[in-house]
C-alpha positions as CSV (number, residue, x, y, z in Angstrom):
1,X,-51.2,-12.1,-16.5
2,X,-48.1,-10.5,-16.7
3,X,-45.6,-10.3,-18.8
4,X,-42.4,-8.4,-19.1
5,X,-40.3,-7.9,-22.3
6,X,-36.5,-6.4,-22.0
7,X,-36.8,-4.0,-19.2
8,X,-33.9,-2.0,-18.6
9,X,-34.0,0.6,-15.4
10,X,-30.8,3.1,-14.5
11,X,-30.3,5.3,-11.5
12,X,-28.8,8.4,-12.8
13,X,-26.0,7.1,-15.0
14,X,-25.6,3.7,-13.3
15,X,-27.7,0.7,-14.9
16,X,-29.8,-1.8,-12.4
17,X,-31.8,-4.0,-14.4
18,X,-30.1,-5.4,-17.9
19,X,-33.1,-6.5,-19.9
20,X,-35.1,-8.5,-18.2
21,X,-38.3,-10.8,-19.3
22,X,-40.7,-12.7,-17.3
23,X,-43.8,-13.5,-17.0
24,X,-46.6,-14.0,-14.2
25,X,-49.6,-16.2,-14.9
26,X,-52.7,-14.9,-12.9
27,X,-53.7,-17.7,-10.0
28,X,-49.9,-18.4,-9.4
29,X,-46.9,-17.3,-7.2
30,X,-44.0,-16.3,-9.0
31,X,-41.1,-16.0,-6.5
32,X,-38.1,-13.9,-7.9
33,X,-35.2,-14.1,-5.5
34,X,-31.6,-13.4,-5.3
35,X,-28.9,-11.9,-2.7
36,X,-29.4,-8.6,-1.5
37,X,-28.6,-5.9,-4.2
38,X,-29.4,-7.8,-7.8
39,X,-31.9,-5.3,-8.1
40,X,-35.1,-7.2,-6.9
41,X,-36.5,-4.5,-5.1
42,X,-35.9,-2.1,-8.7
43,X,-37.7,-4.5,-10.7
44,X,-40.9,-3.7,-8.6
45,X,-40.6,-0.4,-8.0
46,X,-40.5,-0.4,-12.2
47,X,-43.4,-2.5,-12.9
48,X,-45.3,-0.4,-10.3
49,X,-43.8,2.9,-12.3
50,X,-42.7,4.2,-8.5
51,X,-39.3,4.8,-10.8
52,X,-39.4,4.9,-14.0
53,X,-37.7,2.3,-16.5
54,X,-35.4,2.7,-19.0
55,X,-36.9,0.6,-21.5
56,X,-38.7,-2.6,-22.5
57,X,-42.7,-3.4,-22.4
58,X,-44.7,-4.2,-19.8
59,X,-48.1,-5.8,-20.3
60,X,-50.7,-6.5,-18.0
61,X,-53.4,-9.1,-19.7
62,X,-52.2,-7.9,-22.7
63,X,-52.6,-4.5,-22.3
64,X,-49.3,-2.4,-22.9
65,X,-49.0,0.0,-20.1
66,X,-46.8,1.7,-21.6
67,X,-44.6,4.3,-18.8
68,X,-47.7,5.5,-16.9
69,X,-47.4,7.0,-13.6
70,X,-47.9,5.0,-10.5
71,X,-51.5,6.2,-10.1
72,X,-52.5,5.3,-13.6
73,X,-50.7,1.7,-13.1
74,X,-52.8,1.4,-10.0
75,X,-56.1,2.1,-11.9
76,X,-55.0,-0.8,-14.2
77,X,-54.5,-3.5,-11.6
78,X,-51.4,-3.4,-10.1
79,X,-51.2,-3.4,-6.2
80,X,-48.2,-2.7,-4.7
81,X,-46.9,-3.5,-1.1
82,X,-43.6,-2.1,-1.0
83,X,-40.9,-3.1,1.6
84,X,-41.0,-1.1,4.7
85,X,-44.8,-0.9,4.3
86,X,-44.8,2.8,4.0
87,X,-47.9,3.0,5.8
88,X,-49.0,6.7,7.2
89,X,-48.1,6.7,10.8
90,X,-50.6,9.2,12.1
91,X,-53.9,8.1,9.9
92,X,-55.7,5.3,11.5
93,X,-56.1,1.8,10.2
94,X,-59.3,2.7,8.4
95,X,-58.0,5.8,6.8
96,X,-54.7,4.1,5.9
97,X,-57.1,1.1,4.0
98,X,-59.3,4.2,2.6
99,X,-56.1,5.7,0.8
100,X,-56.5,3.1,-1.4
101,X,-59.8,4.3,-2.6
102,X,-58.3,7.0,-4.9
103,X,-57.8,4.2,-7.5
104,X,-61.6,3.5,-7.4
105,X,-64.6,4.4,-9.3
106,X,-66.5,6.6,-6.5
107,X,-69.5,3.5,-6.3
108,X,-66.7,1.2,-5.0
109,X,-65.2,3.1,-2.4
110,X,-65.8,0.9,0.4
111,X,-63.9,-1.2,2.5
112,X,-64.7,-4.8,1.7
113,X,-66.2,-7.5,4.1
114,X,-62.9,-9.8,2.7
115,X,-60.5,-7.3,4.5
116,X,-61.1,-8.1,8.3
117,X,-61.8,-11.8,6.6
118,X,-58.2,-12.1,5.8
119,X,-57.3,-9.9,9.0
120,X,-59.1,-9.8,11.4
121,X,-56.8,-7.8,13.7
122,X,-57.3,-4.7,11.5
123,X,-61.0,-4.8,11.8
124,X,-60.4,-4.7,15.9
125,X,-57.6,-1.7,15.5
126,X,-59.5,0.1,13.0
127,X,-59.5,3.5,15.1
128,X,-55.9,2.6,16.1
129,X,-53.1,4.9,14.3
130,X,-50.8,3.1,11.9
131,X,-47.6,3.9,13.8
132,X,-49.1,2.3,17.1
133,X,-49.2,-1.3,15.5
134,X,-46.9,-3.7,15.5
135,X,-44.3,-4.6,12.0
136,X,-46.6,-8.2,11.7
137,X,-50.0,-5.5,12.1
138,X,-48.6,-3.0,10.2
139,X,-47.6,-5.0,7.3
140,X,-50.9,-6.8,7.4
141,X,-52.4,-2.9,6.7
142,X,-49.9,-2.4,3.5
143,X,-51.0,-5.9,2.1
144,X,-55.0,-5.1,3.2
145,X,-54.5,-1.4,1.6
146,X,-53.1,-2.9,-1.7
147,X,-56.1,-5.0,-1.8
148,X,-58.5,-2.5,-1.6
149,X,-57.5,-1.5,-4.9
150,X,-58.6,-4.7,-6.6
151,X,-55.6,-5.8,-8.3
152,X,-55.1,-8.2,-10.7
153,X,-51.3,-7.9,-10.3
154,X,-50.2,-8.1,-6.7
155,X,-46.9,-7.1,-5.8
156,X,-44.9,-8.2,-2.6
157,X,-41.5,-6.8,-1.7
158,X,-40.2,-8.9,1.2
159,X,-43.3,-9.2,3.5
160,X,-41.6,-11.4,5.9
161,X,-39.2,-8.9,6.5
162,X,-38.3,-8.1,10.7
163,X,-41.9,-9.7,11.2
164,X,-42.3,-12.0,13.9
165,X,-43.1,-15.9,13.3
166,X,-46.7,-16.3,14.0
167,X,-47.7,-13.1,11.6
168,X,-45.5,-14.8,9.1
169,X,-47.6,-17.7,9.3
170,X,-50.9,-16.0,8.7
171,X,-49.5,-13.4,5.7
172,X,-48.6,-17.5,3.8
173,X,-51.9,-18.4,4.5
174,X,-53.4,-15.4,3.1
175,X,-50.3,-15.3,0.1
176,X,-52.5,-18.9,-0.5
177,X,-55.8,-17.8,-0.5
178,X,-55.2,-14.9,-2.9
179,X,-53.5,-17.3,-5.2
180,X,-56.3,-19.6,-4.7
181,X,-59.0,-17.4,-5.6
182,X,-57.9,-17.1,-9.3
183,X,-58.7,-13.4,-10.1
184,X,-54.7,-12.2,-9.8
185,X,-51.1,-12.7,-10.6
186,X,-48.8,-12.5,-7.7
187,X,-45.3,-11.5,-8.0
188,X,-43.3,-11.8,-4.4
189,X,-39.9,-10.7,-3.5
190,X,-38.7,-12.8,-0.6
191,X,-35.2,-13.7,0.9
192,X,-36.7,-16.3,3.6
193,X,-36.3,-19.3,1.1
194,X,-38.3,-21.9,3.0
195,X,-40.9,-19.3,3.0
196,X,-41.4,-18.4,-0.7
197,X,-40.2,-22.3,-1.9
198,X,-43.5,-23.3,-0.1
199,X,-45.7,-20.7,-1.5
200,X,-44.1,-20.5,-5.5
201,X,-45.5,-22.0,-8.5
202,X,-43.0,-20.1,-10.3
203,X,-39.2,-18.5,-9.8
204,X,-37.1,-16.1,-11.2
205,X,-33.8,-15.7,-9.8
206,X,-31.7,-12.4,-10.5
207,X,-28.2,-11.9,-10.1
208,X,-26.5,-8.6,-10.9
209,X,-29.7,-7.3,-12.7
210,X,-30.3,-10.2,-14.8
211,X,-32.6,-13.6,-14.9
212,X,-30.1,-16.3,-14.7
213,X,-32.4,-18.9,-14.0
214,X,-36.5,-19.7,-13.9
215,X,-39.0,-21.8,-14.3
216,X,-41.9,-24.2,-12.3
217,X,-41.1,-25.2,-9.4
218,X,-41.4,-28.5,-10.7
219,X,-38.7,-28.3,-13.3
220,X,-36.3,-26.9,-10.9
221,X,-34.5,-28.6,-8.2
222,X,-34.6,-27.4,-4.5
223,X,-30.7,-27.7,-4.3
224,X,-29.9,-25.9,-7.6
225,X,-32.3,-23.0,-6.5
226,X,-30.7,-22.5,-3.0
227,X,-27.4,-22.7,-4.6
228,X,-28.6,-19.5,-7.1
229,X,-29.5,-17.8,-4.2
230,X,-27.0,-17.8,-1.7
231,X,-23.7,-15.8,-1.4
């Protein structure tokens, strides 16, 4: 579980984030959405400690993390699939999936069975070079290569982004199985709202750096969340 106490994040002297809490249960979706700019995409790139926050506690089942560096944070459990992918162009699919191993104790640096189970398109590319795949392949490497790590906190920055509608289709199915399987919290950053409104057990929407609204997505009407997350 996650859960996040007064986080405050600036980018040199300008402040992006303005105290935020929330929480993530493990074996749930939490959505956060919000227009483009409320600072989403900050709020991962703080829990994942890819820049640094400002202030407030982060806790991952309990455990204060404290401001570790992104590789520390990794070795705790958090997985991070940032938008864009970021996957290296030049290294193949196994040795992009393999760069995840530097989290790992040495005895568990192997690619699981599970991987080409929940995509079986990288197990047929595997010799193929990251920058020769498709966007739907190549982010189905940056969610695979988060999973290597073993996460108990997933995190998902706009997946469905520029991919076409079939992969879409698959990464939900595989956004379900994770969520499923019990073992991990999930915290997804998504603009297509039919998307993540199917997938969420929880939301949290942002506007200008602050939670204005959350909660189940049974306490909260489908209306009143479109209407927090439009223009």
């Amino acid at each position: 579980m996650l859960e996040i106490d007064n986080l405050t994040l600036h980018y040199g002297h300008s402040q992006i984030l303005h105290g935020i809490s929330m929480a993530a249960e493990t074996g749930q979706v939490t959505c956060v959405m919000g227009t483009n700019g409320v600072g989403k995409t900050s709020l991962l790139k703080a829990i994942s400690g890819t820049h640094p926050r400002s202030g407030g506690v982060v806790r991952l089942d309990g455990q204060d993390l404290g401001k570790m560096p992104p590789h520390l944070l990794a070795q705790a459990g958090i997985g991070y699939v940032p938008q864009g992918r970021e996957i290296f162009p030049l290294l193949t699919v196994r040795e992009n999936l393999e760069t995840g191993f530097g989290c790992l104790p040495r005895g568990d640096r192997e690619i699981p069975d599970e991987i080409f189970e929940l995509f079986p398109i990288l197990k047929q590319f595997l010799h193929r070079r990251g920058g020769d795949l498709s966007g739907g392949q190549q982010q189905q490497l940056a969610i695979a290569r988060a999973l290597i790590t073993r996460p108990k906190l997933l995190l998902l920055d706009e997946p469905t982004e520029g991919i076409q509608p079939n992969i879409i289709q698959q990464i939900g199915e595989v956004i379900s199985l994770l969520r499923d399987r019990g073992d991990m919290a999930i915290v997804l950053v998504e603009q297509y709202f039919e998307f993540a409104y199917k997938l969420a057990d929880q939301f949290v929407v942002m506007k200008r750096g602050e939670v204005v609204l959350s909660g189940a997505k049974g306490e909260l009407a489908k209306d009143t969340l479109m209407q927090n997350v439009s223009v």
